[in-house]
C-alpha positions as CSV (number, residue, x, y, z in Angstrom):
1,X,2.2,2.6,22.5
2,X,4.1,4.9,19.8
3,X,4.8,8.2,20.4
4,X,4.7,10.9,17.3
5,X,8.1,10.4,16.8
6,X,8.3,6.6,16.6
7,X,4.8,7.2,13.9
8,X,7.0,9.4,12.0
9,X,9.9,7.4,12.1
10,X,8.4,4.4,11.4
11,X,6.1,6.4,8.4
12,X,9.6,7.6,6.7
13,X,11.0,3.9,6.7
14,X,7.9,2.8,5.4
15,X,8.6,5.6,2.5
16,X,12.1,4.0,1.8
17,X,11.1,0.5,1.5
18,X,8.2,1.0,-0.7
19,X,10.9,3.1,-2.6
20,X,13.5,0.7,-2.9
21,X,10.3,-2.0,-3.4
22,X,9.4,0.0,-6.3
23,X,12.8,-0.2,-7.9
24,X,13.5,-4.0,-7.7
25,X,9.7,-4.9,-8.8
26,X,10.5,-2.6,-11.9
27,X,13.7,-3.9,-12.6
28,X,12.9,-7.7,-11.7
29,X,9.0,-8.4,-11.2
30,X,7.8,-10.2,-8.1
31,X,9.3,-13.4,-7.5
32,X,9.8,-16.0,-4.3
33,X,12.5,-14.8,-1.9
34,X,12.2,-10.9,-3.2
35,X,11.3,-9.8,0.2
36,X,15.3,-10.8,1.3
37,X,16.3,-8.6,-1.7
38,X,14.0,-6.0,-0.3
39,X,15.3,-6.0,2.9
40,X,18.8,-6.2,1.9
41,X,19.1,-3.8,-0.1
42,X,16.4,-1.4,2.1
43,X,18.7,-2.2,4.7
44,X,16.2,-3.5,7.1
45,X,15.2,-6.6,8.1
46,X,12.6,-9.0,6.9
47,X,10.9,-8.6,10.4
48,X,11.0,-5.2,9.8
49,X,9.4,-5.3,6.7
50,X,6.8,-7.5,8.0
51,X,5.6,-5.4,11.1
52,X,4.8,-2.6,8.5
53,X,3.2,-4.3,5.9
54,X,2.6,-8.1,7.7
55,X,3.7,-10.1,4.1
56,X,5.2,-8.8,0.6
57,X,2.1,-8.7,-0.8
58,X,0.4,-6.0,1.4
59,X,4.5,-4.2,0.3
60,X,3.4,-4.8,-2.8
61,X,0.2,-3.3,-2.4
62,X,1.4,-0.5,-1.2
63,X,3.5,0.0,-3.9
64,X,0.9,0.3,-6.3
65,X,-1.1,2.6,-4.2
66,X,2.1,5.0,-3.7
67,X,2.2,4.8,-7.6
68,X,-1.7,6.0,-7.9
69,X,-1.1,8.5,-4.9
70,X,1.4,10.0,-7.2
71,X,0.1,9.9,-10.3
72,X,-3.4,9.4,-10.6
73,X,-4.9,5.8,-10.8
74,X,-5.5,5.0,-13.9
75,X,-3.2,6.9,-15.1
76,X,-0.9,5.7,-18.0
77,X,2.7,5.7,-15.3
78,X,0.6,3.6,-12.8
79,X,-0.9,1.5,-15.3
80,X,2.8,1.3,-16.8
81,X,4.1,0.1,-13.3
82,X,2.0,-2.6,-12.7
83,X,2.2,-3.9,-16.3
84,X,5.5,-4.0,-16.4
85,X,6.2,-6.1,-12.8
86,X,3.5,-8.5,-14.4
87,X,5.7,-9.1,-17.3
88,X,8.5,-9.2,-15.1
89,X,7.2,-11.9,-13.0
90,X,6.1,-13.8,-16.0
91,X,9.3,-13.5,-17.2
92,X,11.2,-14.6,-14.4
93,X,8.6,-17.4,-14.3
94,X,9.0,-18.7,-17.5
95,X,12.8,-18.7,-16.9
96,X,13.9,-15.9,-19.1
97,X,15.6,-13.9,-16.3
């Protein structure tokens, strides 16, 4: 069982990866393998990353939410974050990264 500091801890980390998530879905879109970019440059492991969000696409899920905690869902920045990964991912999918 976690005690409040582990929850904290573990609430903070879970901060910084949906930070760093953020920033490399922005810049790049969601692609196979992203999760070891993630973690590498999070500095955490992948296990890591999966014992607080299970699979990159519950991280990525929570970066969206984070975006609508912040700004308002539907709002123009949230909409604007998960456009932009779309085209990202297209992008990378059609082989113009």
């Amino acid at each position: 069982m976690f005690g409040k500091k582990e929850k904290e801890d573990d609430d903070a980390l879970r901060q910084h990866i949906i930070s760093t998530a953020e920033s490399i879905y922005l810049d790049n879109g969601r692609y196979k393998g992203i999760e070891s970019e993630i973690a590498e440059k999070a500095g955490v492991s992948k296990k890591t990353i999966r014992r607080l969000f299970e699979d990159e696409q519950n991280l990525f899920a929570a970066c969206c939410h984070d975006y609508m905690d912040t700004f308002g869902q539907g709002s123009l920045l949230h909409k604007s974050f998960v456009f932009t990964v779309l085209n990202k991912t297209n992008d990378y999918n059609a082989g113009k990264k």
